[in-house]
OpenMM code with the backbone's topology and positions (N, CA, C; nanometers):
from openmm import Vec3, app, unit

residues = "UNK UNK UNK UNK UNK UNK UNK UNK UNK UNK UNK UNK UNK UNK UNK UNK UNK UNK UNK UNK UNK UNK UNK UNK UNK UNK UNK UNK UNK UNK UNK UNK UNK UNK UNK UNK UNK UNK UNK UNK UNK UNK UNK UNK UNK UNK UNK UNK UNK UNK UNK UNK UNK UNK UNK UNK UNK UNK UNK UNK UNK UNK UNK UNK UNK UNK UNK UNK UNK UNK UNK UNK UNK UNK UNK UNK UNK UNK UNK UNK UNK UNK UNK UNK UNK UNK UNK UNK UNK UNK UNK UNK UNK UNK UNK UNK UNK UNK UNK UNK UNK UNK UNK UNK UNK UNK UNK UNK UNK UNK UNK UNK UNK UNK".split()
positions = [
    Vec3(0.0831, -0.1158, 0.0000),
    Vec3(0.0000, 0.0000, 0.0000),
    Vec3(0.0886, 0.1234, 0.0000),
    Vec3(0.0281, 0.2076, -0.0298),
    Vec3(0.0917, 0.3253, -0.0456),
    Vec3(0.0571, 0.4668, -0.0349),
    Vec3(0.1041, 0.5745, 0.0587),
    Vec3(0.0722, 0.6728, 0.0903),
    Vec3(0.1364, 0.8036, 0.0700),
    Vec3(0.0620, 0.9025, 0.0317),
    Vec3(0.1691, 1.0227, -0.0202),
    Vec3(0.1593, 1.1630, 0.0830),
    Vec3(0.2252, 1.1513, 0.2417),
    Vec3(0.2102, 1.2706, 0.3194),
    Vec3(0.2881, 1.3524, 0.2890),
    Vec3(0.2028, 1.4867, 0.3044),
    Vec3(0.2588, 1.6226, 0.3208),
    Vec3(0.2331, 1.7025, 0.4176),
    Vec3(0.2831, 1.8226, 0.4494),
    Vec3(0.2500, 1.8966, 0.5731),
    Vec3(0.1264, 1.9922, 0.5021),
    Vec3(0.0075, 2.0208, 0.5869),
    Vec3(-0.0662, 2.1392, 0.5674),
    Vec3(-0.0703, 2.1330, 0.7274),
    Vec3(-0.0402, 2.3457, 0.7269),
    Vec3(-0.0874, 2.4026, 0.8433),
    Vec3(-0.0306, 2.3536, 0.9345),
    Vec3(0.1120, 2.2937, 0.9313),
    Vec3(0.2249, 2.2490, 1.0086),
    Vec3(0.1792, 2.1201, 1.0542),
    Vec3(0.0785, 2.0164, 1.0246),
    Vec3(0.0555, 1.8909, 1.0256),
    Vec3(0.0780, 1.7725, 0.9222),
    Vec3(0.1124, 1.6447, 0.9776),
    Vec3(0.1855, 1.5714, 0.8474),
    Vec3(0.0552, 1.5358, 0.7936),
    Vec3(-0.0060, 1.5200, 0.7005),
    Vec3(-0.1825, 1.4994, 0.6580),
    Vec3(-0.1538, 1.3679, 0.4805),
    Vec3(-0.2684, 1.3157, 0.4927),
    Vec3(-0.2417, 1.2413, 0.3540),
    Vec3(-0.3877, 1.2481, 0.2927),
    Vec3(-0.3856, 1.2322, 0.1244),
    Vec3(-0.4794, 1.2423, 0.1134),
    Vec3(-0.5349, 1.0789, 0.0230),
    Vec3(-0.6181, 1.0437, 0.0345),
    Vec3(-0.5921, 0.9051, -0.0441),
    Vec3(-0.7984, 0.8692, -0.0967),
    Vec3(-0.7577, 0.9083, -0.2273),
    Vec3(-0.8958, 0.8905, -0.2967),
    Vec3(-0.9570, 0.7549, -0.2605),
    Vec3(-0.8854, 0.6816, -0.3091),
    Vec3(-0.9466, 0.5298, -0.2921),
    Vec3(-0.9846, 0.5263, -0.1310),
    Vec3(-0.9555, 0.5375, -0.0464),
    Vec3(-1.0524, 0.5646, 0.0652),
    Vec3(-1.1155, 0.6476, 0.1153),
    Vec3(-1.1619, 0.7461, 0.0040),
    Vec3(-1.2184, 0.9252, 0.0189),
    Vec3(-1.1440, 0.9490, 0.1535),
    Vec3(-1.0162, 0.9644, 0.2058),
    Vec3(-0.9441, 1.0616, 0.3183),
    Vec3(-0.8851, 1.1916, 0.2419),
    Vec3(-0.8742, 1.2611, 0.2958),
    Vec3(-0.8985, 1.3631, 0.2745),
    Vec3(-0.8169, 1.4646, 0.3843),
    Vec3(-0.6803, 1.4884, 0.3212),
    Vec3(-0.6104, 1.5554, 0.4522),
    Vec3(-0.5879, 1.4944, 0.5841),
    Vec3(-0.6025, 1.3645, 0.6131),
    Vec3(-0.5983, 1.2660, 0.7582),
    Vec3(-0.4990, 1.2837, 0.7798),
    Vec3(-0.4871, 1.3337, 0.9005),
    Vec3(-0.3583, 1.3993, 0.9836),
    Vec3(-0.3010, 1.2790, 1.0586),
    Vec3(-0.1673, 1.2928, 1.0775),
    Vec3(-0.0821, 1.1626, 1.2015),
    Vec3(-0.0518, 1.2474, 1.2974),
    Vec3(-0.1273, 1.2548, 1.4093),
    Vec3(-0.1111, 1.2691, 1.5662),
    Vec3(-0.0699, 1.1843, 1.6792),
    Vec3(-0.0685, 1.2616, 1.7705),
    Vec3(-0.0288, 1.1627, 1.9034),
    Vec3(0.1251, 1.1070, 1.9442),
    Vec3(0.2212, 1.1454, 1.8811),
    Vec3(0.3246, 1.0790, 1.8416),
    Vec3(0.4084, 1.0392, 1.6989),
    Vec3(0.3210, 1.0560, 1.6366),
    Vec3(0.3240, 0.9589, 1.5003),
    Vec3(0.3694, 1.0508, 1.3974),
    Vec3(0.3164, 1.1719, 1.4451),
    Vec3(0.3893, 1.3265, 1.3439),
    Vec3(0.5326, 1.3422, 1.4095),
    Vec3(0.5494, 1.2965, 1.5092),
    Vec3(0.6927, 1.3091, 1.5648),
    Vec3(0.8233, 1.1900, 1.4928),
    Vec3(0.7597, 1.1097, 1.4844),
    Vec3(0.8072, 0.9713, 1.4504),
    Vec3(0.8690, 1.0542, 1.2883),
    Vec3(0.7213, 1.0691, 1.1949),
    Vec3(0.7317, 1.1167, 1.0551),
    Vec3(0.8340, 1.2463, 1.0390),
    Vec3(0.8514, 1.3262, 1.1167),
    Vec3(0.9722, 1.4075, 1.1439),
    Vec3(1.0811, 1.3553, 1.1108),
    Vec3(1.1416, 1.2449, 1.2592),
    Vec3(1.2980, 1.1589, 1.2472),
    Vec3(1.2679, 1.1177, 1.1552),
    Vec3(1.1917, 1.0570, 1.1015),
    Vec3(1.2331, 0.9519, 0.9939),
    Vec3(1.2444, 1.0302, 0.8464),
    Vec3(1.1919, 1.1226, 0.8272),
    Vec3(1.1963, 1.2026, 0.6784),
    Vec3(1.3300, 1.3335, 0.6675),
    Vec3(1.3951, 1.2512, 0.7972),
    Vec3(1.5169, 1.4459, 0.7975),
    Vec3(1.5895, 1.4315, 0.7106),
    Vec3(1.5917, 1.2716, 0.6737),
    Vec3(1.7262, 1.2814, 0.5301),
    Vec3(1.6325, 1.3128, 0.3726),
    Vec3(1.5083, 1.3489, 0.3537),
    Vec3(1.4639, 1.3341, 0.2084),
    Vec3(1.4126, 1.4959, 0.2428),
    Vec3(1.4584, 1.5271, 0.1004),
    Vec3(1.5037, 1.6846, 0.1013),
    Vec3(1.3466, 1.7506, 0.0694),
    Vec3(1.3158, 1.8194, 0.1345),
    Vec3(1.1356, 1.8733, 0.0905),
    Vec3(1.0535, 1.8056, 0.1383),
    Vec3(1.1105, 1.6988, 0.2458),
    Vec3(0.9366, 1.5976, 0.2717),
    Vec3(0.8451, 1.6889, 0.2653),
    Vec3(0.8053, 1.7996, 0.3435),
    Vec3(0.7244, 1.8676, 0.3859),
    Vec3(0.6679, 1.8952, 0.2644),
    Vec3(0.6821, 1.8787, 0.1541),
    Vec3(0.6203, 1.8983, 0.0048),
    Vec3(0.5822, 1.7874, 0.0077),
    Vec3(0.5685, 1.7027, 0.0743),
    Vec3(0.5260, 1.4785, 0.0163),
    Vec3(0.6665, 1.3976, -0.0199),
    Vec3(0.6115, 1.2906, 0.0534),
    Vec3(0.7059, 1.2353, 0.0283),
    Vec3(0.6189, 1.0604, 0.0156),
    Vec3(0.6763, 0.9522, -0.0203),
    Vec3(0.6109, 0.8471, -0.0658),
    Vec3(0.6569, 0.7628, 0.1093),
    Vec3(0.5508, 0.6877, 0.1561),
    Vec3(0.5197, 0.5561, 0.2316),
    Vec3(0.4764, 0.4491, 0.1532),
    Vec3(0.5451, 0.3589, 0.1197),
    Vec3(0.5254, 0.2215, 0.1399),
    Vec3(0.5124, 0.1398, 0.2667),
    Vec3(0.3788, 0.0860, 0.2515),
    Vec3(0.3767, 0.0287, 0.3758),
    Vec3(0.3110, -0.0870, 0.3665),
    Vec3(0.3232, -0.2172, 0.4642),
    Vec3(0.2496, -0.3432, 0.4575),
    Vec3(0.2430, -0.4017, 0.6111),
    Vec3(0.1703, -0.4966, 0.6075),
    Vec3(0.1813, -0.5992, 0.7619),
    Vec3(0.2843, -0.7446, 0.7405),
    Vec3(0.3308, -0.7447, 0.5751),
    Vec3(0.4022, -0.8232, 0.5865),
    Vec3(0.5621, -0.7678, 0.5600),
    Vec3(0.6693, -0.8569, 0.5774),
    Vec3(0.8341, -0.7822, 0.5255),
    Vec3(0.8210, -0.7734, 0.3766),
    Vec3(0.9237, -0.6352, 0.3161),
    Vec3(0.9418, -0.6711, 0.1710),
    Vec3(1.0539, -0.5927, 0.1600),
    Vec3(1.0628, -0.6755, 0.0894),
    Vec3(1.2635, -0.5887, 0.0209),
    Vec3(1.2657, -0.4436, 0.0358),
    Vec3(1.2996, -0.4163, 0.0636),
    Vec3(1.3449, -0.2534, 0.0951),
    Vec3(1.2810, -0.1916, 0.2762),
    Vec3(1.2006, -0.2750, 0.2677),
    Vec3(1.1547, -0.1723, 0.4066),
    Vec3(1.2650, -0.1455, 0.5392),
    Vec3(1.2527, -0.0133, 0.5506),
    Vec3(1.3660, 0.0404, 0.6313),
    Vec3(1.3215, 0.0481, 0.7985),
    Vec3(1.1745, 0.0539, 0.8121),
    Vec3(1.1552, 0.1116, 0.9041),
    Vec3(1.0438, 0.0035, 0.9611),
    Vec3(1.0089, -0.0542, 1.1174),
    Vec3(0.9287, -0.1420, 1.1573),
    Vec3(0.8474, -0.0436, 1.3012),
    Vec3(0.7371, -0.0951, 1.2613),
    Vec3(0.6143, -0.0294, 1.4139),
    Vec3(0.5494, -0.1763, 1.4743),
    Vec3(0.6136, -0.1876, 1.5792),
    Vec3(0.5368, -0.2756, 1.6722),
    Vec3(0.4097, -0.2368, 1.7153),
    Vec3(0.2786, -0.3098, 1.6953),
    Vec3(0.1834, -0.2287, 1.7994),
    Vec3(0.2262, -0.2656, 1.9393),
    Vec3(0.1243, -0.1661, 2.0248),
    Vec3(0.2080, -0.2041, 2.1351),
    Vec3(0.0006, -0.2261, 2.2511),
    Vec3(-0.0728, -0.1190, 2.1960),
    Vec3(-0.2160, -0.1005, 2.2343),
    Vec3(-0.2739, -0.0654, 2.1673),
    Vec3(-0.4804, -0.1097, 2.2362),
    Vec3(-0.5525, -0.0198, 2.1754),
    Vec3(-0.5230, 0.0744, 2.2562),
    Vec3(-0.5749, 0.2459, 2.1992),
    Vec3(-0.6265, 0.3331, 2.2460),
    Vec3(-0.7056, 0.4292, 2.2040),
    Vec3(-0.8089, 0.5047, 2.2669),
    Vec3(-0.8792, 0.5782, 2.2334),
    Vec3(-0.9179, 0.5803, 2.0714),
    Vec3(-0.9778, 0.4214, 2.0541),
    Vec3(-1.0152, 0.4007, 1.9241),
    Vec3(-0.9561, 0.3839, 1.8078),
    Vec3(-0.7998, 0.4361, 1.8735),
    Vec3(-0.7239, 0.3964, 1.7763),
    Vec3(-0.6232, 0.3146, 1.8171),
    Vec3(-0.4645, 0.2541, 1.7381),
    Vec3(-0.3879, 0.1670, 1.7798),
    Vec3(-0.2374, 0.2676, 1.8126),
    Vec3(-0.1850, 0.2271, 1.9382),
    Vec3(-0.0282, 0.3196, 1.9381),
    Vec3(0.0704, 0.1656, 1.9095),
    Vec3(0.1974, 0.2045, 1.8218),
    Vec3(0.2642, 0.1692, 1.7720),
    Vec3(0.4110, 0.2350, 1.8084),
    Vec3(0.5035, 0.1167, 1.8073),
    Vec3(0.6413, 0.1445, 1.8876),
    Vec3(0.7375, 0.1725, 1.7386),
    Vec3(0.8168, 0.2749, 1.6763),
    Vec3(0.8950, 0.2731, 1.6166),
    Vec3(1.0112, 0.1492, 1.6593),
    Vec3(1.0840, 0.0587, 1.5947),
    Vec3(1.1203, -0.0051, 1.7013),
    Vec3(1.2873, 0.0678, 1.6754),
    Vec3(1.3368, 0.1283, 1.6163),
    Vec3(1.4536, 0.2100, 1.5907),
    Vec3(1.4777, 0.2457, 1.6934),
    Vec3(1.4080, 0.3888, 1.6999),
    Vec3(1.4042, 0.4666, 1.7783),
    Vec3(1.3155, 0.4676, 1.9086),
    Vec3(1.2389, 0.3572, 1.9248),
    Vec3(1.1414, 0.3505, 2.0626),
    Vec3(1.0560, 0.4392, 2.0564),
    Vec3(1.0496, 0.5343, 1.9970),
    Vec3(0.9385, 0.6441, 2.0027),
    Vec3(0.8191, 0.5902, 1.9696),
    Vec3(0.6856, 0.5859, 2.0485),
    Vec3(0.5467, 0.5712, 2.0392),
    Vec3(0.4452, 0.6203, 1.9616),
    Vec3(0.3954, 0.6182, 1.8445),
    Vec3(0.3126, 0.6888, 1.8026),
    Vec3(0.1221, 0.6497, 1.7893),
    Vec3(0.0263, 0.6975, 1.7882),
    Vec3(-0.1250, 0.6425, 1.7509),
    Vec3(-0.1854, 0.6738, 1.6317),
    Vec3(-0.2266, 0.5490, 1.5498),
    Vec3(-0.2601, 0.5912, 1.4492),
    Vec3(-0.4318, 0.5279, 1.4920),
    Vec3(-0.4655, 0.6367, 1.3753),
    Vec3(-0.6194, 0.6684, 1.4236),
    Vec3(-0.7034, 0.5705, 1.3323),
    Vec3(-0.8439, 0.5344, 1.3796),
    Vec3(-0.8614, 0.4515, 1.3482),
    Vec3(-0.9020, 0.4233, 1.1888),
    Vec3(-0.8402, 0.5213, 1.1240),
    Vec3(-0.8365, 0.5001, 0.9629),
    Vec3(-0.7438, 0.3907, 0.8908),
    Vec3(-0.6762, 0.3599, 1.0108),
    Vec3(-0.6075, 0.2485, 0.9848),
    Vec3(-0.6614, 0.0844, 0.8925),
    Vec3(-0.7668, 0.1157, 0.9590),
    Vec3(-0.8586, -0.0063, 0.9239),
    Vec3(-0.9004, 0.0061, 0.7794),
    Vec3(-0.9090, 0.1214, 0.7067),
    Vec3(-0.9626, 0.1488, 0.5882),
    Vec3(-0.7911, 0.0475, 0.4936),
    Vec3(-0.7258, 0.0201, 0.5558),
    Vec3(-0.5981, -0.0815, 0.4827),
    Vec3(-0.5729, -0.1919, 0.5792),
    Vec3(-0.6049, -0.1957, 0.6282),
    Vec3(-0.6049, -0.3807, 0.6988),
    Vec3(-0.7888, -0.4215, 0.7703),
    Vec3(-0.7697, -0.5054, 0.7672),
    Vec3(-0.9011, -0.5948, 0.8377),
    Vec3(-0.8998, -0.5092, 1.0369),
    Vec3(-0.7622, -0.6079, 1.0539),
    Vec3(-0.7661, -0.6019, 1.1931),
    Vec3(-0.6339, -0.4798, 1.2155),
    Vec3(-0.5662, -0.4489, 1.3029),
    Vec3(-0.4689, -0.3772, 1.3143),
    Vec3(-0.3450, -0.4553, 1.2862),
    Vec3(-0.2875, -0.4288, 1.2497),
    Vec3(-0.1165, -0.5623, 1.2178),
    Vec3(-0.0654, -0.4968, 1.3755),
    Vec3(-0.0121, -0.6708, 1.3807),
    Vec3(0.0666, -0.6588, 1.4974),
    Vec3(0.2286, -0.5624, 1.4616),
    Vec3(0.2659, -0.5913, 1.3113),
    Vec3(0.3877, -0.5125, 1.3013),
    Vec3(0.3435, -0.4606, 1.1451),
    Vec3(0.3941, -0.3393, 1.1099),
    Vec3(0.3617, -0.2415, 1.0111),
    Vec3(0.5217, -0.2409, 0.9741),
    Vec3(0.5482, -0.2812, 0.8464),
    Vec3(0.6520, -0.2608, 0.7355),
    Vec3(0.6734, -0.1163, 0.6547),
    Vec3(0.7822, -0.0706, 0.6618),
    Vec3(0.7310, 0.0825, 0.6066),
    Vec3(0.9071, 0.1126, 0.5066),
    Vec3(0.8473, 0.1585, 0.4055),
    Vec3(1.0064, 0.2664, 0.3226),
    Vec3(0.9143, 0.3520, 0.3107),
    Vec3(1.0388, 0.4352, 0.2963),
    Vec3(1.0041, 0.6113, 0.2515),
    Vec3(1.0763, 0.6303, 0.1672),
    Vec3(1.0511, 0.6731, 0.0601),
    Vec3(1.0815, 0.7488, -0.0471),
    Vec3(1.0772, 0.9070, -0.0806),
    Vec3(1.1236, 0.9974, -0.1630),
    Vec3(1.0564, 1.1197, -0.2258),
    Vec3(0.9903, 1.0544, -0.2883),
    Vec3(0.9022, 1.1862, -0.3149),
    Vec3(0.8082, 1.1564, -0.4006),
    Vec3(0.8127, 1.1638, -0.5451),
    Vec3(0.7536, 1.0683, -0.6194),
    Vec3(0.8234, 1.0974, -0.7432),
    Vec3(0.7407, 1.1986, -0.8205),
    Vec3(0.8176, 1.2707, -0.9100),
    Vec3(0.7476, 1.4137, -1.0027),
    Vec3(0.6294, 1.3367, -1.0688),
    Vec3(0.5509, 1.4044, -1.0995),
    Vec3(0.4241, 1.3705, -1.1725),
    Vec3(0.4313, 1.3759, -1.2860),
    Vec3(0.3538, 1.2453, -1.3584),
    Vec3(0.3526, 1.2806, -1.5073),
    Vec3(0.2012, 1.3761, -1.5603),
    Vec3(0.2443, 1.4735, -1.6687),
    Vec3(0.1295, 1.4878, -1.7406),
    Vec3(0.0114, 1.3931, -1.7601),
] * unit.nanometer
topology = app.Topology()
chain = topology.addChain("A")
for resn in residues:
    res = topology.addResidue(resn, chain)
    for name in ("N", "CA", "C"):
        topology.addAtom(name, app.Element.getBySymbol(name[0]), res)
């Protein structure tokens, strides 16, 4: 799966047709997480590409343990860096149940074609 965040209004937000979202912001931790992890790709704050899955795949750089529910949504352990983040319960609009571990690369984003 795949996600294309950018910052609006100093929040990391994504927008993703195929599940009509619409600006869905990462709070709680999870905009903190998207910080460390994007300081080396030059402009995240313009978008940058997530690949992400519940299973491993060649390239993924980065792993989230869940760790709880909470407040409707699930918090997840960077396991790098230990830092905690909650993702809200839009989560579900790409898995059934919550994955116990979330597979993730980051990329730039690539230029658009005509």
């Amino acid at each position: 799966m795949v996600i294309h965040p950018y910052k609006y209004e100093g929040l990391w937000v994504f927008d993703d047709a195929a599940t009509q979202l619409v600006r869905e912001p990462f709070v709680g931790g999870m905009d903190l997480i998207l910080d460390r992890i994007t300081a080396g790709i030059p402009d995240a704050a313009r978008g940058f590409t997530i690949v992400f899955s519940a299973i491993p795949f060649p390239g993924h750089e980065h792993v989230l343990e869940w760790l709880r529910e909470e407040m409707g949504g699930n918090t997840y352990r960077h396991v790098a860096t230990g830092m905690e983040g909650w993702l809200c319960p839009a989560l579900l609009k790409y898995f059934d149940t919550p994955p116990k571990t979330i597979y993730i690369q980051i990329k730039p984003k690539a230029a658009s074609h005509p």
